[in-house]
N, C-alpha and C positions, 0 to 999 in steps of 0.2 A: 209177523213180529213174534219176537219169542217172548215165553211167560218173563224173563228176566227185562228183560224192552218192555213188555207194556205193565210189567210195576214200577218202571223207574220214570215212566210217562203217565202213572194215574195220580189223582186227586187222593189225598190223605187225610182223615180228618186224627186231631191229637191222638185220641184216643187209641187210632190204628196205629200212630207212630207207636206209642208206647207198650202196644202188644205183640207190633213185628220185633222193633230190639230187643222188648223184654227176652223173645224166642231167639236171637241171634246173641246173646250175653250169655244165656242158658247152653246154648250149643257149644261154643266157643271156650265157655269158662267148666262147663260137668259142674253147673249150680241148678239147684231148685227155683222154681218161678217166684217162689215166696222170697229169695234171698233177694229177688232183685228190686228194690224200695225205690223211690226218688228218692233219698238222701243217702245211699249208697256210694260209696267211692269204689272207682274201677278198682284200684289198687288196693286201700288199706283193708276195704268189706268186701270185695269180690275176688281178689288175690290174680289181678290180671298183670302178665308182665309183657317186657318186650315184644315177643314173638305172638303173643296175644293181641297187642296190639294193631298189630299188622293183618290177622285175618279179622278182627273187629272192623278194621278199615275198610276193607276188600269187602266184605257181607252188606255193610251200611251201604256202600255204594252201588253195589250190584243192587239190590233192595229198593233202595229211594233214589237211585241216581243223583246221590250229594256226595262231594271230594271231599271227605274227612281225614287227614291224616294223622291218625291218630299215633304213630310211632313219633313222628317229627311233633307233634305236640306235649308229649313226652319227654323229649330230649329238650326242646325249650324251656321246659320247666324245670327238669333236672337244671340247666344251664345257671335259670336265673338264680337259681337258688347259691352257687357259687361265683356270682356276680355281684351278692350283696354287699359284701365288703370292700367291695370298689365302690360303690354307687351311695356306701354309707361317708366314703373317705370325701368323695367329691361333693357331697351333700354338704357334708363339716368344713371344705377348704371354701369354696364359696358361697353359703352362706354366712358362717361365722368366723370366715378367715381364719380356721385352724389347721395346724398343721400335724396330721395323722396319718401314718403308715398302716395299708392293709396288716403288715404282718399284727402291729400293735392292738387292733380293730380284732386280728383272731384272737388273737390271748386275752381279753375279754369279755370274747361273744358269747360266754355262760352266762353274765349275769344281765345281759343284754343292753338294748338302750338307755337303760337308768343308771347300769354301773359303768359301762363306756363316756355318761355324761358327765359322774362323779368322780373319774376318774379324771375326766379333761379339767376338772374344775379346781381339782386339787395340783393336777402337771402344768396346767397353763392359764389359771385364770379364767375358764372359762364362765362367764355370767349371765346366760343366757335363762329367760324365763321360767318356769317350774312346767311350764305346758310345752317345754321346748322337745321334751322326749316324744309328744302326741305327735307334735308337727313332723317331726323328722319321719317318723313314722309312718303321717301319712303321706310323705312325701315319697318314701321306698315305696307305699300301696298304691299310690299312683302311677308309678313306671310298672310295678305289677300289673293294674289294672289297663295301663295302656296296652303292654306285651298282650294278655288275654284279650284284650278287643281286633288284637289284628288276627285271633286265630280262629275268631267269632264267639266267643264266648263271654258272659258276662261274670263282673263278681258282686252279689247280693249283700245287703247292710249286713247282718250277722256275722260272715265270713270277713267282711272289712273289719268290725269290732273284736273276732274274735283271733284274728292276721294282728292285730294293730296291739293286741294284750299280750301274744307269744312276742313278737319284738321287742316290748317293755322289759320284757324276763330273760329271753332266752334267744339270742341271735345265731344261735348257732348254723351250720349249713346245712347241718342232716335235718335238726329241726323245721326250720324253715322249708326244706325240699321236702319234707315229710305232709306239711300242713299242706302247703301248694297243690301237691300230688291230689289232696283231698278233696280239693274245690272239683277237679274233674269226675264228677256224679252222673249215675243213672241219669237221673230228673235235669241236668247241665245239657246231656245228649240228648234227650229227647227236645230240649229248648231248644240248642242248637241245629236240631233237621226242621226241625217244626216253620224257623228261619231262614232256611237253605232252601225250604220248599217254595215259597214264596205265596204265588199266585194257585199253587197244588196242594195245598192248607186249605181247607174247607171246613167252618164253621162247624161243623156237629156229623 
């Protein structure tokens, strides 16, 4: 068996998870050990792009023998981020039977869910609760948080709270693609092999 087979067949305990990637972000990305924190973002604090992505993939799996696809998780994310203004439109047409176009939905994703709300209230009556910006909100974080659970990843309270207060203000696409990109962290990666290991996860 080669040294690459019998690390992808050994027992892991966290600790090693978080010392082999830490050395495989370091290799891949030409950073310092120190850069690489648990609350580091691939992208916005580690400056990792596309094509990075791809040998981050390939290293993880040769390594742990876990399928991380870290390009197509990527692109999903990008995706959703330019899906919101549909999923905001279908949110508004059934639940409060309004009727709003993506395009109108863009022309006021600056000031986000509160001026999208203030504006429906003034074009069509709309009289929907003072908490009604939360709800919508948390109802785009939940198809959020559904997409991230099929790609095995979780999203932690702080990042819900802090997802749910950029929506309030600021809907944009970039922005929204921008935060998302964020959730995918050092310390997300190491959760997520840590997961993928299963029964090859050993306690200390």
């Amino acid at each position: 068996m080669t040294n690459s087979a019998q690390e992808q067949h050994r027992e892991w305990s966290r600790a090693e998870v978080e010392a082999s990637l830490r050395e495989i972000l370091v290799d891949s990305l030409g950073l310092q050990e120190a850069e690489v924190i648990p609350s580091a973002s691939l992208v916005k604090d580690l400056g990792a792009e596309s094509i990075d992505f791809l040998d981050i993939g390939f290293k993880i799996q040769q390594t742990f023998g876990v399928n991380l696809q870290t390009a197509e998780i990527r692109d999903i994310i990008m995706a959703w981020g330019s899906l919101i203004h549909p999923a905001l439109a279908e949110i508004l047409t059934g639940r409060y039977n309004l009727t709003v176009t993506v395009d109108e939905l863009r022309g006021l994703e600056k000031g986000g869910l509160d001026k999208i709300l203030e504006h429906l209230r003034s074009a069509q009556g709309f009289t929907g609760t003072p908490e009604a910006a939360d709800e919508i909100g948390r109802e785009l974080l939940r198809r959020l948080v559904k997409e991230f659970a099929t790609l095995g990843f979780t999203v932690n309270e702080a990042d819900h709270r802090d997802l749910l207060g950029i929506m309030r203000t600021d809907l944009s696409t970039r922005r929204i693609t921008e935060r998302t990109l964020n959730l995918l962290t050092f310390g997300a990666l190491v959760d997520f092999i840590c997961a993928k290991l299963g029964p090859r996860l050993r306690a200390a």
